[in-house]
mmCIF file of the protein (N, C-alpha, C, O) and its ligand, coordinates in Angstrom:
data_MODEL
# 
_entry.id   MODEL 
# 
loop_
_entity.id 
_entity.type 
_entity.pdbx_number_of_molecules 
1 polymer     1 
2 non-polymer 1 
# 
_entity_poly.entity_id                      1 
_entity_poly.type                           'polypeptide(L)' 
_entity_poly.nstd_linkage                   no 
_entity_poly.nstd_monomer                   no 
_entity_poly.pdbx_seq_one_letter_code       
;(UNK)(UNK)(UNK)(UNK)(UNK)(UNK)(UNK)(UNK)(UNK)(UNK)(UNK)(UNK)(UNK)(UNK)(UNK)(UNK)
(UNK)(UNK)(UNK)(UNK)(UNK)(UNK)(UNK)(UNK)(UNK)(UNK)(UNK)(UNK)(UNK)(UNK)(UNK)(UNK)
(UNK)(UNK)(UNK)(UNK)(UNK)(UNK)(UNK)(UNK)(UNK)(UNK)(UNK)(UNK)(UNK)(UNK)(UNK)(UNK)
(UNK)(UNK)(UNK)(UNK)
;
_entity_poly.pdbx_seq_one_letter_code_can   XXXXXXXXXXXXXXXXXXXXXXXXXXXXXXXXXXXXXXXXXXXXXXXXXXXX 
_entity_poly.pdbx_strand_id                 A 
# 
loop_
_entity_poly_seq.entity_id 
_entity_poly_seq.num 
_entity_poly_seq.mon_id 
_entity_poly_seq.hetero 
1 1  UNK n 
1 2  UNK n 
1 3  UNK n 
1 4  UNK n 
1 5  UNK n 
1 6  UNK n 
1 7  UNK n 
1 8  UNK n 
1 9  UNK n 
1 10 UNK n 
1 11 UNK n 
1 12 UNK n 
1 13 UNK n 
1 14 UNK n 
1 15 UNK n 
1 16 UNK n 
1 17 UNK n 
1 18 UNK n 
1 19 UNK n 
1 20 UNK n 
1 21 UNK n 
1 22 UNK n 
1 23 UNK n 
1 24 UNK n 
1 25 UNK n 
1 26 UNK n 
1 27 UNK n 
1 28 UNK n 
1 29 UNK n 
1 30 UNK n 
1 31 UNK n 
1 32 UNK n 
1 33 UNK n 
1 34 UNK n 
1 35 UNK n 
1 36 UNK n 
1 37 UNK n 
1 38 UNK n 
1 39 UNK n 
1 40 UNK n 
1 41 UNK n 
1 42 UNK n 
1 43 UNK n 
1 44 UNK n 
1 45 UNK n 
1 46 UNK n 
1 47 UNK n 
1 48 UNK n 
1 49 UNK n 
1 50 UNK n 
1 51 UNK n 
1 52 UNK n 
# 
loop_
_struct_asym.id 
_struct_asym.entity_id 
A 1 
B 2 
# 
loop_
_chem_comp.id 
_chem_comp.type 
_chem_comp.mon_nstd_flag 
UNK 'L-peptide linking' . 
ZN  non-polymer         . 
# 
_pdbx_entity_nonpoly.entity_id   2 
_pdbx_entity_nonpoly.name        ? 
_pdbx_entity_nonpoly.comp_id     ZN 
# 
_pdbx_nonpoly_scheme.asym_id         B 
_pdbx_nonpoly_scheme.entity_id       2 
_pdbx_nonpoly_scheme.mon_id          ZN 
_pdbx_nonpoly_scheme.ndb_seq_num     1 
_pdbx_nonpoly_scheme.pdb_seq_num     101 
_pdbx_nonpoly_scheme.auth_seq_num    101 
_pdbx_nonpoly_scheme.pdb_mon_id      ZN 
_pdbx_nonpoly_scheme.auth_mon_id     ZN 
_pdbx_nonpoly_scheme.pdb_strand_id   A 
_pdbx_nonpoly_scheme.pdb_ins_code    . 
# 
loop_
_atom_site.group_PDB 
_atom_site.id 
_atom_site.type_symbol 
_atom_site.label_atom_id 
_atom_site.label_alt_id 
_atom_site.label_comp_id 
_atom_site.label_asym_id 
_atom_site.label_entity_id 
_atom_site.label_seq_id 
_atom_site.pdbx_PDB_ins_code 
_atom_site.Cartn_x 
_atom_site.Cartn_y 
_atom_site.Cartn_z 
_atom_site.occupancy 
_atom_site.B_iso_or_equiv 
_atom_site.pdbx_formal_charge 
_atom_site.auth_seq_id 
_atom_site.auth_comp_id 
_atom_site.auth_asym_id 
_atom_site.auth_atom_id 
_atom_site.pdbx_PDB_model_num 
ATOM   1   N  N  . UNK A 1 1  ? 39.745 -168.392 -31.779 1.00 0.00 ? 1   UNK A N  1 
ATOM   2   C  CA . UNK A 1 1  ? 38.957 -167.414 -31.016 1.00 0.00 ? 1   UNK A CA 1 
ATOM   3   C  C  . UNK A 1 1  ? 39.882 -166.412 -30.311 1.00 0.00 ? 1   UNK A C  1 
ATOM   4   O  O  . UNK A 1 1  ? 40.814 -166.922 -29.689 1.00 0.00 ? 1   UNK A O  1 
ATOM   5   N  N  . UNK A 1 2  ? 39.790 -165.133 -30.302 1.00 0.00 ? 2   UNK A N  1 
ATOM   6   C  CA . UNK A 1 2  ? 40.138 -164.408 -29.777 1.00 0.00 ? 2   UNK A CA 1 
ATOM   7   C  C  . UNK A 1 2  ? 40.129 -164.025 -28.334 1.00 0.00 ? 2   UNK A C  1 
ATOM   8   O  O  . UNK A 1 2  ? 38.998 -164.225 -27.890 1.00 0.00 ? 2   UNK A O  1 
ATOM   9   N  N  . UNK A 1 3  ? 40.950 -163.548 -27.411 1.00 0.00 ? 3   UNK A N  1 
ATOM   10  C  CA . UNK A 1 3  ? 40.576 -163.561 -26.259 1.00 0.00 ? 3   UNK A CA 1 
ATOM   11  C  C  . UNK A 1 3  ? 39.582 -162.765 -26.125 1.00 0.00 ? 3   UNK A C  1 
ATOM   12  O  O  . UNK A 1 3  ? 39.218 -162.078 -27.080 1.00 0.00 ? 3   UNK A O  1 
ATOM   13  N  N  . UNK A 1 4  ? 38.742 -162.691 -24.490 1.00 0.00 ? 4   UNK A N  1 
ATOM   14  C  CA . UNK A 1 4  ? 38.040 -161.560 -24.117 1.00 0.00 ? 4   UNK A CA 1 
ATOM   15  C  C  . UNK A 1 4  ? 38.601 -159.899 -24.333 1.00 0.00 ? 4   UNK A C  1 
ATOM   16  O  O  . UNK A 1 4  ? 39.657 -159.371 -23.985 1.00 0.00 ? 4   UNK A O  1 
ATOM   17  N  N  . UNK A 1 5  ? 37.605 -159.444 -24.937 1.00 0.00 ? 5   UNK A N  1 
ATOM   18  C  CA . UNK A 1 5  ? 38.382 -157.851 -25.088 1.00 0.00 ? 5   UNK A CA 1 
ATOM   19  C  C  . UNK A 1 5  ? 37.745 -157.527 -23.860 1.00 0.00 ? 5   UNK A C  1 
ATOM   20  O  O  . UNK A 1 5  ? 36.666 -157.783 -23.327 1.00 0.00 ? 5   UNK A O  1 
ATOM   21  N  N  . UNK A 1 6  ? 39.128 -156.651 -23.493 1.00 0.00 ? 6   UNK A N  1 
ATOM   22  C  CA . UNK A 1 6  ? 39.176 -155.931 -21.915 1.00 0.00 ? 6   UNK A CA 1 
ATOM   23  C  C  . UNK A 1 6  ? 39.153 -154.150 -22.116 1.00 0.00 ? 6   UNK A C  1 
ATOM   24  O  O  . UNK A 1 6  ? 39.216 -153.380 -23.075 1.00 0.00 ? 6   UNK A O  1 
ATOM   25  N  N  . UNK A 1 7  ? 39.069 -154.067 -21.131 1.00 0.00 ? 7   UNK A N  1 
ATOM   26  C  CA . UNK A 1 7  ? 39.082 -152.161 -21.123 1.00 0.00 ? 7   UNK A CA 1 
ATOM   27  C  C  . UNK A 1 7  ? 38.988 -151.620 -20.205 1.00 0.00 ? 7   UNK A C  1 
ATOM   28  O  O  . UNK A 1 7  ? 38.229 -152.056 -19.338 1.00 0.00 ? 7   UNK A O  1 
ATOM   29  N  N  . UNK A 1 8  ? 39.631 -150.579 -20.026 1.00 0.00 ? 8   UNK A N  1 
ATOM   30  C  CA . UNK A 1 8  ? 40.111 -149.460 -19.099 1.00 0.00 ? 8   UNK A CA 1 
ATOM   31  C  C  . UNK A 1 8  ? 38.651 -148.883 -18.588 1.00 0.00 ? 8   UNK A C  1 
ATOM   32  O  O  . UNK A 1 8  ? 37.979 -148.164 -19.328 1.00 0.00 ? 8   UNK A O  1 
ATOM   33  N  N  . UNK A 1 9  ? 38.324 -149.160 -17.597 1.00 0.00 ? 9   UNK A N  1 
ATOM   34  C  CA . UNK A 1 9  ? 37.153 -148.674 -17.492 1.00 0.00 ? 9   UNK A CA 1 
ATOM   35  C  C  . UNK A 1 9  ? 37.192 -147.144 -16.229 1.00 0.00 ? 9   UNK A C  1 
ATOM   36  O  O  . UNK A 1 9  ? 38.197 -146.974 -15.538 1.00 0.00 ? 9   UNK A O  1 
ATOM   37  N  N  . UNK A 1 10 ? 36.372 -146.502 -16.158 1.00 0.00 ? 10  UNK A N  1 
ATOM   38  C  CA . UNK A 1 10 ? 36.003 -145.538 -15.278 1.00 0.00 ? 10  UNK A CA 1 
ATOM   39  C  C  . UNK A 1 10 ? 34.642 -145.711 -14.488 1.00 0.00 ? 10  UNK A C  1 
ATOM   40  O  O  . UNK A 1 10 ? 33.653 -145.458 -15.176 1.00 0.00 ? 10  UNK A O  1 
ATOM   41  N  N  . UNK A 1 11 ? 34.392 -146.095 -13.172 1.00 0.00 ? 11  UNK A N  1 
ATOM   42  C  CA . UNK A 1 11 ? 33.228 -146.474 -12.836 1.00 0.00 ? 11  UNK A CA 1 
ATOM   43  C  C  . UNK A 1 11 ? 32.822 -144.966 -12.474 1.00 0.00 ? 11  UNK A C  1 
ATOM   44  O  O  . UNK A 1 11 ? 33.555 -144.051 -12.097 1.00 0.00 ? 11  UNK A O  1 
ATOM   45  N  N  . UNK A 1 12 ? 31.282 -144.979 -12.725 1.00 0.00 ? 12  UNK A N  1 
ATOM   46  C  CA . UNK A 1 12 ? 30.278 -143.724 -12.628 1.00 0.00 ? 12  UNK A CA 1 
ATOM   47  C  C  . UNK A 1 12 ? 29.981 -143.812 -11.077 1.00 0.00 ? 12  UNK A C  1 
ATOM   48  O  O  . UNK A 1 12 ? 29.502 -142.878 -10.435 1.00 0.00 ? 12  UNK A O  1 
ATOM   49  N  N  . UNK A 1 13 ? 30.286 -144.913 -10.606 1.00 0.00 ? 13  UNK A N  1 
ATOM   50  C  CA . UNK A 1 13 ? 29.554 -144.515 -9.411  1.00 0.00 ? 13  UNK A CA 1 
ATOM   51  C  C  . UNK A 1 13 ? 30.136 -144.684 -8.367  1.00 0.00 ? 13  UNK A C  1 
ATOM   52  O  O  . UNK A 1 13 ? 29.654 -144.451 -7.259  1.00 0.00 ? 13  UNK A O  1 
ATOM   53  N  N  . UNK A 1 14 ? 31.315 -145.140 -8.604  1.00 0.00 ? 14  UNK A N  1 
ATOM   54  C  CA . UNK A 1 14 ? 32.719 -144.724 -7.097  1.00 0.00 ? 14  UNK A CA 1 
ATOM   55  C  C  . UNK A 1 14 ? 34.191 -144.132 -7.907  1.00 0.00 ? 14  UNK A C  1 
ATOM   56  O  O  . UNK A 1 14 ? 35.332 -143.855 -7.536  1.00 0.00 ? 14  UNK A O  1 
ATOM   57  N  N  . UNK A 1 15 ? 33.426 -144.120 -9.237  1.00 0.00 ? 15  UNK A N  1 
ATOM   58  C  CA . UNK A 1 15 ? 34.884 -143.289 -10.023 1.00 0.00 ? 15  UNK A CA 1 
ATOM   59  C  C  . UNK A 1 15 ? 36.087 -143.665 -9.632  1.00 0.00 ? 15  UNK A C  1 
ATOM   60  O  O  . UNK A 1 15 ? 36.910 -142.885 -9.155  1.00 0.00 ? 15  UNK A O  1 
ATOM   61  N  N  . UNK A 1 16 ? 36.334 -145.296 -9.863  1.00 0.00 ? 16  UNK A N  1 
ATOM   62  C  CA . UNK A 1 16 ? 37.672 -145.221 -9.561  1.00 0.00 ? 16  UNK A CA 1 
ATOM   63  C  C  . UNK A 1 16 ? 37.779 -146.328 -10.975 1.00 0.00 ? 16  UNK A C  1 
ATOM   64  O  O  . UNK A 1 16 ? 36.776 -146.853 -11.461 1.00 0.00 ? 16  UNK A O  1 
ATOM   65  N  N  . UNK A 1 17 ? 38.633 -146.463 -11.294 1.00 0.00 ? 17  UNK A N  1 
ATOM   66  C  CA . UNK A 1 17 ? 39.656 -147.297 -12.296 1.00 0.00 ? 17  UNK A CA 1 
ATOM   67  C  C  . UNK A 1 17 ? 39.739 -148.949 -12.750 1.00 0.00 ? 17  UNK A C  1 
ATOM   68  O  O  . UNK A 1 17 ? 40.682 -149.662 -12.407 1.00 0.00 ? 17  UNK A O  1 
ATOM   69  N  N  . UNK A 1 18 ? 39.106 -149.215 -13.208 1.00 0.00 ? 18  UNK A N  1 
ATOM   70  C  CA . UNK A 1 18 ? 39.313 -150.856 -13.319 1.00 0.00 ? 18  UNK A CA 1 
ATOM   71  C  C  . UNK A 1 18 ? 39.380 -151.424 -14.489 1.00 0.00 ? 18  UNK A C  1 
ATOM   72  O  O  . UNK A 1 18 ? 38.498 -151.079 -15.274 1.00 0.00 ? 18  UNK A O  1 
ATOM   73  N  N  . UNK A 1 19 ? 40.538 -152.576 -15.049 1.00 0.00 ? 19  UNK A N  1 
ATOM   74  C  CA . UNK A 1 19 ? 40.165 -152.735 -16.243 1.00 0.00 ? 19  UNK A CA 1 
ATOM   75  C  C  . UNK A 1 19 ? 39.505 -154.337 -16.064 1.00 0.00 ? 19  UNK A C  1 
ATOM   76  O  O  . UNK A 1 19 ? 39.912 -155.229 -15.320 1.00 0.00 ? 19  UNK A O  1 
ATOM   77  N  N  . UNK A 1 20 ? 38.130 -154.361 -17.195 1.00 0.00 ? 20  UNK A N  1 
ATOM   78  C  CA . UNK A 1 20 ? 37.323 -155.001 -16.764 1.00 0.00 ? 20  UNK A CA 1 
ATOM   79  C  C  . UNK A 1 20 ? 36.932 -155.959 -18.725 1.00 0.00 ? 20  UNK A C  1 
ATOM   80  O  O  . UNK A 1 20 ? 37.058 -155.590 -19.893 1.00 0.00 ? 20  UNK A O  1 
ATOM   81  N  N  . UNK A 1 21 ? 36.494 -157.128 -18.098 1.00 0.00 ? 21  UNK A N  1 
ATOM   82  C  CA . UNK A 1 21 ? 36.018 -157.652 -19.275 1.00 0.00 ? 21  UNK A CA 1 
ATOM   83  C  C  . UNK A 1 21 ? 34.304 -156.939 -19.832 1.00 0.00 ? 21  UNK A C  1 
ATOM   84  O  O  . UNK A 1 21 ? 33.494 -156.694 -18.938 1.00 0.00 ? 21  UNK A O  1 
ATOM   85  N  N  . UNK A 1 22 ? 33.958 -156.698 -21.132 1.00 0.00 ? 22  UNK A N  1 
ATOM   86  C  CA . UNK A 1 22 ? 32.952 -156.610 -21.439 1.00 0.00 ? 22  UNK A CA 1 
ATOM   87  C  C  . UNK A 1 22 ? 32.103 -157.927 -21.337 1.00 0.00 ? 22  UNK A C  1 
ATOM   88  O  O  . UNK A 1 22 ? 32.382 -159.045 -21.770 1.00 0.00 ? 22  UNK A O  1 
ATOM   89  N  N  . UNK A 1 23 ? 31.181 -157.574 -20.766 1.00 0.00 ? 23  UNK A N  1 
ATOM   90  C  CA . UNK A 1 23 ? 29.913 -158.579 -20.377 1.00 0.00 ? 23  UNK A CA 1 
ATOM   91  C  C  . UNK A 1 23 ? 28.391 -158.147 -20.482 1.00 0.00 ? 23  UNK A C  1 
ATOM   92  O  O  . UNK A 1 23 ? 28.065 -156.961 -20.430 1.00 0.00 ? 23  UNK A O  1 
ATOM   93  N  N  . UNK A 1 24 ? 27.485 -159.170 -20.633 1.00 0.00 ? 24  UNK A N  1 
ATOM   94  C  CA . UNK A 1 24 ? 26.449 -158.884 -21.873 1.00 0.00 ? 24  UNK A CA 1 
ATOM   95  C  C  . UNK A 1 24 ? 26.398 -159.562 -23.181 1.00 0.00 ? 24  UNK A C  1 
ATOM   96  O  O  . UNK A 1 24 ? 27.481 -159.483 -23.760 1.00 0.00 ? 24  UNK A O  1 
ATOM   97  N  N  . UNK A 1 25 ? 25.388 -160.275 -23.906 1.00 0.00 ? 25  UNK A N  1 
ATOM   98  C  CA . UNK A 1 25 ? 25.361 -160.650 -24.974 1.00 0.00 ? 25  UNK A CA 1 
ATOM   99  C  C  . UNK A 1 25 ? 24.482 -159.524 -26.211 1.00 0.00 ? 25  UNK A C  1 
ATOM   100 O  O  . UNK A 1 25 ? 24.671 -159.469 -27.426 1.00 0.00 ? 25  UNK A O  1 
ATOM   101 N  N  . UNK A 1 26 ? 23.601 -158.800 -25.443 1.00 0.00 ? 26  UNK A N  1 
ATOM   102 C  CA . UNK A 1 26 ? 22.441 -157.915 -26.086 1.00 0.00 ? 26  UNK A CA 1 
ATOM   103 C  C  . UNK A 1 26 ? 23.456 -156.616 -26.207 1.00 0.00 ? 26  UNK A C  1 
ATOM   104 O  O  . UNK A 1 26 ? 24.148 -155.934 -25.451 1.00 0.00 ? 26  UNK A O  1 
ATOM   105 N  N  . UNK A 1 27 ? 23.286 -156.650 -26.932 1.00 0.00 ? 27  UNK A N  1 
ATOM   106 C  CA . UNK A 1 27 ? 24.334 -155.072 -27.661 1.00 0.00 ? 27  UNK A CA 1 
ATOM   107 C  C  . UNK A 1 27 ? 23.832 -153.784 -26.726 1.00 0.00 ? 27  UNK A C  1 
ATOM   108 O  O  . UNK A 1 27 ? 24.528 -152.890 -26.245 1.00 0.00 ? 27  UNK A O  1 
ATOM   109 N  N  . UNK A 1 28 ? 22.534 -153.967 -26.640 1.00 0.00 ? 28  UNK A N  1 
ATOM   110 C  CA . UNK A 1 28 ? 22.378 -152.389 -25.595 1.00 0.00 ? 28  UNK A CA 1 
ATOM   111 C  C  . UNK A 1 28 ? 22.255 -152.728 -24.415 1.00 0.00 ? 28  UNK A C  1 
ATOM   112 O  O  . UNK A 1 28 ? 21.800 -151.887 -23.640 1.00 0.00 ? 28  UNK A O  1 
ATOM   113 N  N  . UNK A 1 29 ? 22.720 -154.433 -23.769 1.00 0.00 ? 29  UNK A N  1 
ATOM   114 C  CA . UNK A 1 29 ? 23.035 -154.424 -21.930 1.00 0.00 ? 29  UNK A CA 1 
ATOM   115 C  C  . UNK A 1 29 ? 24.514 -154.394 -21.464 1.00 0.00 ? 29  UNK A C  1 
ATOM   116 O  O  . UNK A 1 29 ? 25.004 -154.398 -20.335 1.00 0.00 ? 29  UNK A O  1 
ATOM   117 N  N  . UNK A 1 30 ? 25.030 -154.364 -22.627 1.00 0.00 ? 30  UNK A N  1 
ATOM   118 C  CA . UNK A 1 30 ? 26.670 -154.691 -22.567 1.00 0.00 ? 30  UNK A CA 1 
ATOM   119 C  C  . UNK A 1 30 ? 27.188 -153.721 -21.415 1.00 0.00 ? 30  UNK A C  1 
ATOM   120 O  O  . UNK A 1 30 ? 26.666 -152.614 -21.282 1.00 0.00 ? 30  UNK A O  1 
ATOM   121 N  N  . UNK A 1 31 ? 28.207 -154.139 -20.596 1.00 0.00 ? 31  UNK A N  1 
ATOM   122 C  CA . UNK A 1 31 ? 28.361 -153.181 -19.522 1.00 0.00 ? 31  UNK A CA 1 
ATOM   123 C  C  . UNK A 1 31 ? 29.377 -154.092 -19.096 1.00 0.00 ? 31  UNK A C  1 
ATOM   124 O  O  . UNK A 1 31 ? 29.843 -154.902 -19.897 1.00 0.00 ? 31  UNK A O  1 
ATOM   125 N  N  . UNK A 1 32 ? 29.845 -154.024 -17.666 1.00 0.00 ? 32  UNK A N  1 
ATOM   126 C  CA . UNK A 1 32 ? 31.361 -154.295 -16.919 1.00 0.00 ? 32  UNK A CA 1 
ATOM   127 C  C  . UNK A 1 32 ? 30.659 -154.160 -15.406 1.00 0.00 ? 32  UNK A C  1 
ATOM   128 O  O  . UNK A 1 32 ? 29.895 -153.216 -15.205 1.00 0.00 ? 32  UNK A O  1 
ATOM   129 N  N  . UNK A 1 33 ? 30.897 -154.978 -14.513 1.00 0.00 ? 33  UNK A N  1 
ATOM   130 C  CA . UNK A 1 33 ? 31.140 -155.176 -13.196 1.00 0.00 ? 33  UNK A CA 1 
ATOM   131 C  C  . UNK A 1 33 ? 32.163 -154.340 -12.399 1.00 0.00 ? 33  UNK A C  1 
ATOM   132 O  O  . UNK A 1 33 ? 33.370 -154.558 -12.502 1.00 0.00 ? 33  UNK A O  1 
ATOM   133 N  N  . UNK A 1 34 ? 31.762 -153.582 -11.772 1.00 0.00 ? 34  UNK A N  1 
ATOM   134 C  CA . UNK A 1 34 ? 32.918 -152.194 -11.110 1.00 0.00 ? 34  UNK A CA 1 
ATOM   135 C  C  . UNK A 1 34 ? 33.134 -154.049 -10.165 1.00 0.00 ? 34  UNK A C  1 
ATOM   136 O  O  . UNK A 1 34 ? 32.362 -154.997 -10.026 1.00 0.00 ? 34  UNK A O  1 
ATOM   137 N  N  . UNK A 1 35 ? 34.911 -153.730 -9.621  1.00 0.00 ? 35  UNK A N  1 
ATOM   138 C  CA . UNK A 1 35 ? 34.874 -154.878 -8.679  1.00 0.00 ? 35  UNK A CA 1 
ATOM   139 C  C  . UNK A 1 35 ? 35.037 -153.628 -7.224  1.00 0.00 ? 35  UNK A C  1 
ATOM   140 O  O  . UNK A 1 35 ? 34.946 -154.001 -6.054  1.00 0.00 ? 35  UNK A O  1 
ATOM   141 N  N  . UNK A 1 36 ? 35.174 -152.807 -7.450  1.00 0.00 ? 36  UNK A N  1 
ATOM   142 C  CA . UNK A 1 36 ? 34.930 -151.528 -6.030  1.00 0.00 ? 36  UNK A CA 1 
ATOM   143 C  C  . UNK A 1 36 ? 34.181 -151.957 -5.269  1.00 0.00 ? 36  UNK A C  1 
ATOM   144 O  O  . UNK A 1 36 ? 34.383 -152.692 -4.303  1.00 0.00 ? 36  UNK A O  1 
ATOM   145 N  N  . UNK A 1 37 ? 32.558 -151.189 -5.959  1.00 0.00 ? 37  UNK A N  1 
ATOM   146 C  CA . UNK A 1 37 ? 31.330 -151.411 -5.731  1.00 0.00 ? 37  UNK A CA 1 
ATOM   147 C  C  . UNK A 1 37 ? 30.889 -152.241 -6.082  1.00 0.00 ? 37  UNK A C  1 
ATOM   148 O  O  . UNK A 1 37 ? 30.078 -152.637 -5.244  1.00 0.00 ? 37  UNK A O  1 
ATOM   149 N  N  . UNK A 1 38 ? 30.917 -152.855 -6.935  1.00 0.00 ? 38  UNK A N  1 
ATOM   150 C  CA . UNK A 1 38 ? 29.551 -154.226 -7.448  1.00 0.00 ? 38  UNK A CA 1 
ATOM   151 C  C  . UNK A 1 38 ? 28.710 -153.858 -8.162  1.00 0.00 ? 38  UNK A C  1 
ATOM   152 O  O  . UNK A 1 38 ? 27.726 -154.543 -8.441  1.00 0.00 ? 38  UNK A O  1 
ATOM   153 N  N  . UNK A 1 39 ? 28.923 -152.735 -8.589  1.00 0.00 ? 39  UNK A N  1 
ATOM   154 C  CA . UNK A 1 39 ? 27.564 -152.355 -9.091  1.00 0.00 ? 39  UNK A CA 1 
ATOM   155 C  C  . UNK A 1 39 ? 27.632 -152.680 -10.669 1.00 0.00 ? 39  UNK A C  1 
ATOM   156 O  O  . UNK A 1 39 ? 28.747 -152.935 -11.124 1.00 0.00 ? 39  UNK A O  1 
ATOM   157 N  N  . UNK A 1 40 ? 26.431 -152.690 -11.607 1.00 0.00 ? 40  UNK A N  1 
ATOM   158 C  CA . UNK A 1 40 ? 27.349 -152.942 -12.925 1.00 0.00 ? 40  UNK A CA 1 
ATOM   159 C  C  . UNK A 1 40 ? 26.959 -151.340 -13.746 1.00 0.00 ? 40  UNK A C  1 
ATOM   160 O  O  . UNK A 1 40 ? 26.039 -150.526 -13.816 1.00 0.00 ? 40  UNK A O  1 
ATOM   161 N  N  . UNK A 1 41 ? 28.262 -151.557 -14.239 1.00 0.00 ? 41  UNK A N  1 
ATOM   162 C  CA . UNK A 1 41 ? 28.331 -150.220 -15.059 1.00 0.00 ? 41  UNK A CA 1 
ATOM   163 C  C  . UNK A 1 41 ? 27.957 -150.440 -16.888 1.00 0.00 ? 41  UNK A C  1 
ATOM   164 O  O  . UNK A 1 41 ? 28.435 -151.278 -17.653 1.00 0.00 ? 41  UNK A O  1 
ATOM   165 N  N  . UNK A 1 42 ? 26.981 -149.391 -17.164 1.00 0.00 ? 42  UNK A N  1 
ATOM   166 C  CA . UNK A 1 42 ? 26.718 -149.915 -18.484 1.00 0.00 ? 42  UNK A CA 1 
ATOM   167 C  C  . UNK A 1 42 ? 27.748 -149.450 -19.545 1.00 0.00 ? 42  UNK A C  1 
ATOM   168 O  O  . UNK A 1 42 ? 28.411 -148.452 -19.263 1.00 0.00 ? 42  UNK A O  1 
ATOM   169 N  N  . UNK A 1 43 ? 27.948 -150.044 -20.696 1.00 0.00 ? 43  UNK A N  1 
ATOM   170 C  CA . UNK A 1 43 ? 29.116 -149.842 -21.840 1.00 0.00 ? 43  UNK A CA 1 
ATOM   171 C  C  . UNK A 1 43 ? 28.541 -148.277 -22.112 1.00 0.00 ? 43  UNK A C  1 
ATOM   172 O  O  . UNK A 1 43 ? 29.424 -147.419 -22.093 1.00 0.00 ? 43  UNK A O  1 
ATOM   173 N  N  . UNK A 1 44 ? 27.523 -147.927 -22.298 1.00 0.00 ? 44  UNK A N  1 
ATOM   174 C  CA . UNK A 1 44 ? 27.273 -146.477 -22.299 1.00 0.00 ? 44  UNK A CA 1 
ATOM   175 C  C  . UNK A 1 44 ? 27.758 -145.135 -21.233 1.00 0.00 ? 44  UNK A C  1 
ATOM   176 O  O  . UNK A 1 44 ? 27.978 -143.969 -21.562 1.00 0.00 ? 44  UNK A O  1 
ATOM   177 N  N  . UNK A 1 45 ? 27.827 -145.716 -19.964 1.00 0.00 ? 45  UNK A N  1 
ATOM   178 C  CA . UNK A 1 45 ? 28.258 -145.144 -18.926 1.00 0.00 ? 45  UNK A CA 1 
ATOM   179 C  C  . UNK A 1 45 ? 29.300 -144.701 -18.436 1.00 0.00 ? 45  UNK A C  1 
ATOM   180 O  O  . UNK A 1 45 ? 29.673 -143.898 -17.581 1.00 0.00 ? 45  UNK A O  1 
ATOM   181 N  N  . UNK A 1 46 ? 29.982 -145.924 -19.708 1.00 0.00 ? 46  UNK A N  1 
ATOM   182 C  CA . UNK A 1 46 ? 31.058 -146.186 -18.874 1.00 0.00 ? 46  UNK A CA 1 
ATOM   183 C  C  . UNK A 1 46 ? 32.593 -144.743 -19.810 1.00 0.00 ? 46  UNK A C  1 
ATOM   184 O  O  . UNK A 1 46 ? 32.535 -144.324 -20.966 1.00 0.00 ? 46  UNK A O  1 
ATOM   185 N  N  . UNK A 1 47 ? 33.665 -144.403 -18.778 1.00 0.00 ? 47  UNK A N  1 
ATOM   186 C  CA . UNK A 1 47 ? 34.431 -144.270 -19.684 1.00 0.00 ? 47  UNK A CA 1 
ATOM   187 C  C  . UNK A 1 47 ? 35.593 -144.917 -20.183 1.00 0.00 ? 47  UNK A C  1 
ATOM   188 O  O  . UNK A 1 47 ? 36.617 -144.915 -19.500 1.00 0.00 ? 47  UNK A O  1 
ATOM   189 N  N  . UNK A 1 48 ? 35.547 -145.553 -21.460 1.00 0.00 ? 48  UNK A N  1 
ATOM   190 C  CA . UNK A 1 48 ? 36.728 -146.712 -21.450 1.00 0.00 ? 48  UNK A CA 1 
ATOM   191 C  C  . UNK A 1 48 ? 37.448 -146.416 -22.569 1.00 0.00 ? 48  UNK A C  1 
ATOM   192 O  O  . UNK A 1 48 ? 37.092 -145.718 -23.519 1.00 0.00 ? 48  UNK A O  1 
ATOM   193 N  N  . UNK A 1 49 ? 38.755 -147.139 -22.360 1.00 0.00 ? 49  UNK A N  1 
ATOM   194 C  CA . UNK A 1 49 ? 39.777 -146.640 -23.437 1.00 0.00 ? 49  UNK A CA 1 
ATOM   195 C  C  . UNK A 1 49 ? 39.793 -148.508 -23.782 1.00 0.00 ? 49  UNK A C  1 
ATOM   196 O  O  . UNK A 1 49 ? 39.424 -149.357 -22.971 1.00 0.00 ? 49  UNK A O  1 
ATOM   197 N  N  . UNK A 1 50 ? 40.070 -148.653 -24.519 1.00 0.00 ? 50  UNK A N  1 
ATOM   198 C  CA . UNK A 1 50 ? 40.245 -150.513 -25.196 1.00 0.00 ? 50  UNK A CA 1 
ATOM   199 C  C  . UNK A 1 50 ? 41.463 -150.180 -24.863 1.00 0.00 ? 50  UNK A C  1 
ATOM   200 O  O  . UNK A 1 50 ? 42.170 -149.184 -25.015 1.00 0.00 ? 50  UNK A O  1 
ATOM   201 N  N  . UNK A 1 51 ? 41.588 -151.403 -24.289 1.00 0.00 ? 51  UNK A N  1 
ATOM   202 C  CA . UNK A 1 51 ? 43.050 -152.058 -23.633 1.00 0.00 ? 51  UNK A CA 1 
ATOM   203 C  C  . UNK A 1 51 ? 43.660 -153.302 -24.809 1.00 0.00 ? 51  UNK A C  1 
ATOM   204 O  O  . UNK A 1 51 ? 43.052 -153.776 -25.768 1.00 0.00 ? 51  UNK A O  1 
ATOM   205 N  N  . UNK A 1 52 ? 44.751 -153.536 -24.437 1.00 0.00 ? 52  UNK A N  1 
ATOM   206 C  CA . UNK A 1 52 ? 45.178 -154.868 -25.509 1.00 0.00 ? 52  UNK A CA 1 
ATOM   207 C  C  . UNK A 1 52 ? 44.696 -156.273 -24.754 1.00 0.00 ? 52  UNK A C  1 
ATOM   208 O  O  . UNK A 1 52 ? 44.881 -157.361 -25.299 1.00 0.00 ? 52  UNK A O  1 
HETATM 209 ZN ZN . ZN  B 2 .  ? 32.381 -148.719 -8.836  1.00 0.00 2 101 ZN  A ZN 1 
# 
């Protein structure tokens, strides 16, 4: 098994920087936990670069 894929994320709603695990099993809830705010950011929302 491969590890968790991670990614560079950009949160929409305090715009700051986090790299975060993808979380979600349903392909269109998939999203990331800003740890800033708390809020969750959706994989659509979000801007991410794939990290290693
Ligand atoms: Zn945030």
């Amino acid at each position: 098994m491969p590890a968790a894929q991670k990614y560079d994320v950009v949160c929409p709603h305090c715009k700051k920087s986090f790299r975060g695990e993808l979380i979600g099993s349903d392909e269109s809830r998939q999203g990331f936990k800003c740890p800033h705010c708390r809020l969750f950011v959706p994989l659509e929302r979000a801007e991410v670069e794939k990290g290693a």
